[in-house]
C-alpha positions as CSV (number, residue, x, y, z in Angstrom):
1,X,2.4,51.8,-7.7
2,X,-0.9,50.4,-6.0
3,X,-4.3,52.0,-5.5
4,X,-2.9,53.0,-1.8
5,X,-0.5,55.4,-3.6
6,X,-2.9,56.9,-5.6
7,X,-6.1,57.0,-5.3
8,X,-5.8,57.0,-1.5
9,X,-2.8,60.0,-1.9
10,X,-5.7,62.3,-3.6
11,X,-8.2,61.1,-1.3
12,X,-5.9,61.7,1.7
13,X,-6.0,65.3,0.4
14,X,-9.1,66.1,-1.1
15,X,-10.7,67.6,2.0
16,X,-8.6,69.6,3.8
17,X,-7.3,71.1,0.3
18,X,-10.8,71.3,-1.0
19,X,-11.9,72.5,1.8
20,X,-10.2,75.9,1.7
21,X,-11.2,78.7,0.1
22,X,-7.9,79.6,-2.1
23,X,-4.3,78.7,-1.9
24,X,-3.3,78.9,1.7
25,X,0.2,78.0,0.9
26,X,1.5,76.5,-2.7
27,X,-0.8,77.3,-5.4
28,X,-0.2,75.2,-7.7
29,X,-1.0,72.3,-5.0
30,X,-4.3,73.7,-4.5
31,X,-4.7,74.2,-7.8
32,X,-3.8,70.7,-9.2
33,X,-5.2,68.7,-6.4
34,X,-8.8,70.3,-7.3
35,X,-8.1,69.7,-10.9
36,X,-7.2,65.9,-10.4
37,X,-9.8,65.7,-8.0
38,X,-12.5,66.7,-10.6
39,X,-10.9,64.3,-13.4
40,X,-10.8,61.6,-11.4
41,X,-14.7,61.8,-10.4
42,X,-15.3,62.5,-14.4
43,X,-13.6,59.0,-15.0
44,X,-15.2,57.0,-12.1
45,X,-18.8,58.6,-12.9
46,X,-18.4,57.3,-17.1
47,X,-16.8,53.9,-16.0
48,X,-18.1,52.8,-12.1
49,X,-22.0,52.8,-13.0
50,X,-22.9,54.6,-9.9
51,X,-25.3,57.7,-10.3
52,X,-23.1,59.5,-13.2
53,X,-24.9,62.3,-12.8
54,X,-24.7,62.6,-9.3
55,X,-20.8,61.9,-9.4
56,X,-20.1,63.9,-12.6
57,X,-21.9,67.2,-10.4
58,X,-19.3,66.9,-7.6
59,X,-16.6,66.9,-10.6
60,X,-18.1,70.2,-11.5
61,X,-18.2,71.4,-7.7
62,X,-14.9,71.1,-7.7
63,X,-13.9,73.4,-10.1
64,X,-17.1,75.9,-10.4
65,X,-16.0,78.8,-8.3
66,X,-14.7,82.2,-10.1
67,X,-11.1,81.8,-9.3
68,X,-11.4,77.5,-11.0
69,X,-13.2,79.0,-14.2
70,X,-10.5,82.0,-14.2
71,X,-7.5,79.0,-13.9
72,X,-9.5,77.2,-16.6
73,X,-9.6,80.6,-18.9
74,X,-6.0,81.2,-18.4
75,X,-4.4,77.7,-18.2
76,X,-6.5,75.7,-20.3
77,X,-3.5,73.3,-21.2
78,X,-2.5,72.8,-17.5
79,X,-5.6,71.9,-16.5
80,X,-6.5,69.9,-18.9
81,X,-3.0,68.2,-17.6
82,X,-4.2,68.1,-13.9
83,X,-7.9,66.9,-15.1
84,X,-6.0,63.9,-16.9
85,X,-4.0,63.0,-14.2
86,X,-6.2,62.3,-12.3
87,X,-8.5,60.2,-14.8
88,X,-5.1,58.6,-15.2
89,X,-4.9,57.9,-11.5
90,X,-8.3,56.4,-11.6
91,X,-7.4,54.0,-14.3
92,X,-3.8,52.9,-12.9
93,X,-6.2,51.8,-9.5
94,X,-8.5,50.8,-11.6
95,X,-5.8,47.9,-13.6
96,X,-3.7,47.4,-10.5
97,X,-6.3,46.5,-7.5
98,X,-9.5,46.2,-9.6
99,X,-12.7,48.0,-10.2
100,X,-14.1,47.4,-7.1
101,X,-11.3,49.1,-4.5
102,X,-11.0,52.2,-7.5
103,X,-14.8,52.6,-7.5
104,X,-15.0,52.1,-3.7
105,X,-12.4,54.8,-3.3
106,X,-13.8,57.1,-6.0
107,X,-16.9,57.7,-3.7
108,X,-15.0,58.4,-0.7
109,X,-13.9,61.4,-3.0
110,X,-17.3,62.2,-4.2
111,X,-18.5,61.9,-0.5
112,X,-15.7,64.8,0.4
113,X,-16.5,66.6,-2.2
114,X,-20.3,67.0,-1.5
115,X,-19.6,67.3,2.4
116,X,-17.6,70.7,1.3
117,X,-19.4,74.2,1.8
């Protein structure tokens, strides 16, 4: 699978999903996309070298509203899943179209994320 079908699926996704404010229609999409989303920014901001903190804040706006930390309380094993997913969707880019493309596309995220309300 290349960078195109991974990183650039989530990224595809990241703002119209992020950009509601609950589950318009599967939950568990919603859900998992803003989980991944967040794990994949985590990973980029400890291995990309591009303002960690900066990157590891939009992680945390991800997944900071009430209804997130409630999905965090009561799921803490899935979303811990979804958060490594997408770390692990960082890292296949990462070994399959080099550093460069994953980092490139890891701020496109970040930029999505931090253009949400």
């Amino acid at each position: 699978m290349k960078l195109a079908n991974t990183l650039v699926a989530i990224a595809m996704t990241v703002t119209p999903a992020l950009a509601q404010d609950g589950p318009a229609g599967n939950a568990e999409e919603y859900y998992s996309m803003r989980f991944s989303t967040a794990g994949l920014l985590v990973r980029a901001a400890n291995v990309c070298g591009f303002d960690f903190k900066r990157t590891a804040k939009a992680a945390l706006k991800v997944i900071r509203t009430d209804e997130m930390k409630a999905m965090l309380r009561g799921f803490p094993k899935l979303t811990t899943k979804w958060m490594e997913g997408g770390a692990h969707a960082f890292n296949q880019g990462v070994m399959q179209d080099g550093l460069s493309a994953a980092c490139a596309k890891a701020l496109e995220v970040r930029a999505d994320v931090e253009g949400m309300k």
